[in-house]
N, C-alpha and C positions, 0 to 999 in steps of 0.2 A: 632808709627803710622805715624808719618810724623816729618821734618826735614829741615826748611827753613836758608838757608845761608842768601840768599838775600831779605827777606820778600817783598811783595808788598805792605804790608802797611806800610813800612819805619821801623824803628827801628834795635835791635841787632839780630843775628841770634835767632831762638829758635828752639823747641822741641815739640812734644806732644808724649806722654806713657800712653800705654793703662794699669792702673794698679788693680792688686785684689787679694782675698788674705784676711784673717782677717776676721772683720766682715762688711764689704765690701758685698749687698747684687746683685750688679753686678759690673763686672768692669768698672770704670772710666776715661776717659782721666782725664791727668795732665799733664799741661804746664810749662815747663820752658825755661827761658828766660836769654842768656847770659850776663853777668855783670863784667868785665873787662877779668878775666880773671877765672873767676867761672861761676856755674848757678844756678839761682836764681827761687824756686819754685811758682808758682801764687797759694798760700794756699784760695785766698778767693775765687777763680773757685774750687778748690776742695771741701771744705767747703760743698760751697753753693748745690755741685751737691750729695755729699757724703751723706747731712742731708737731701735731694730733698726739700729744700726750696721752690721753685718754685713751684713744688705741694701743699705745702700744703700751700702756700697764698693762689693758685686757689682755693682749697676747701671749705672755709669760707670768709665769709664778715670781713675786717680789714679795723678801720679806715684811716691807714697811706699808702700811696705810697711805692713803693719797687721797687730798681733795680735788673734785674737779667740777665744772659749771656745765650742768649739763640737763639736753630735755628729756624727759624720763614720763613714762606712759603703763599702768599696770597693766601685769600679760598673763598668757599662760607658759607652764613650760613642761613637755612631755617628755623629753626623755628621760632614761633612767641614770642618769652619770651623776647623778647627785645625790648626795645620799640626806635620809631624811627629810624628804622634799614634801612630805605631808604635814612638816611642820614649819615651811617656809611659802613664803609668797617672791611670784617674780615680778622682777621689774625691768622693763628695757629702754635700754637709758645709751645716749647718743648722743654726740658735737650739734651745732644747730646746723653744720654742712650734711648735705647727703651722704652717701655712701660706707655707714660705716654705724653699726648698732651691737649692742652686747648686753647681755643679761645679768642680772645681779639680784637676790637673793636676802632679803628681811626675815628674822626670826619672829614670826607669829605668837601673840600673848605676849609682847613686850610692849613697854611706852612708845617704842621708836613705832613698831606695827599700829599701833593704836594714830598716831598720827599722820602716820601714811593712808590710812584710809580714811582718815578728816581731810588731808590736803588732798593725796592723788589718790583718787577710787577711779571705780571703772569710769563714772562718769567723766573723766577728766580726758581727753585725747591727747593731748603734753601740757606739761607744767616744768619751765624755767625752774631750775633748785642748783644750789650746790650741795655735793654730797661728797662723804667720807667712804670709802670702800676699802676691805683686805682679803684678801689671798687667803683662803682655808685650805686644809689639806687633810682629808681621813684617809688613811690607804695609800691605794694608787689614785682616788679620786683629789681635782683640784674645781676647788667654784672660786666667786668669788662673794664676799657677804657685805651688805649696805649696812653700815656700823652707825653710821650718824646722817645725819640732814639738816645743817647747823643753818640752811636756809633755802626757803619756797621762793627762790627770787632771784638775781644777781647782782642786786645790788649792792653796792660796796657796804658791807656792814655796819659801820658808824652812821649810817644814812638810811638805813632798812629797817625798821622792824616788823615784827612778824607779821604778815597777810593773814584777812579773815580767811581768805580762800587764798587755793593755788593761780598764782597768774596765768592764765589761759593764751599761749603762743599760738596766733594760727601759721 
């Protein structure tokens, strides 16, 4: 699928392979990433996207926080089920496979806000990131809230640092 010599986000050359096959219930990218003179697979993006982790934290309330690698696009959100939603902005954020998107919820007037709209503003259609999300709870209502965004990119961290801009997925 794609084939970067020179990455923008700094690091070694890599890869992404679109693969399927098994019991595999659509195809997946899978990253790999050159390492002296081999390549090295990124098993915890497959993992995560293979077992659709991501979906199913969205599904149910969990106590704990989770990271996960995903493409994420600013949106609107109307309904009323969330409370204090004039003080949040949303975001919908997705596996890179089809079928399957969720909304999540940044505290406006924060640093984290304030960098969501340098990296992903309207201008942006998706942006590659991983993010940290949690499970709130006022009431009977449940959302979920974007805690962190410890990165605009997927690259394995040791190899990444921060992009001027968000990387633009088409």
């Amino acid at each position: 699928m794609r084939h970067d010599k020179t990455p923008n986000t700094g690091g070694p050359p890599h890869c992404v392979f679109q693969v399927s096959g098994g019991d595999l219930k659509q195809p997946l990218p899978v990253m790999v990433e050159e390492e002296g003179s081999n390549w090295k697979v990124d098993w915890l993006t497959f993992t995560e996207f293979k077992d659709e982790l991501l979906q199913r934290f969205l599904e149910s309330y969990q106590d704990e926080p989770k990271r996960f690698h995903v493409m994420m696009r600013r949106t609107h959100y109307f309904d009323d089920d969330i409370p204090g939603l004039d003080k949040l902005t949303c975001f919908e954020i997705q596996p890179p496979m089809p079928g399957f998107t969720g909304h999540v919820f940044a505290r406006r007037a924060t640093p984290l806000a304030h960098d969501l709209d340098r990296y992903v503003g309207w201008e942006v259609s998706k942006a590659a990131a991983i993010v940290e999300i949690q499970w709130r709870k006022e009431g009977s209502q449940q959302w979920v809230e974007l805690t962190a965004v410890p990165q605009y990119n997927w690259r394995n961290p040791a190899a990444a640092p921060a992009p001027v801009k968000a990387e633009l997925v088409e």
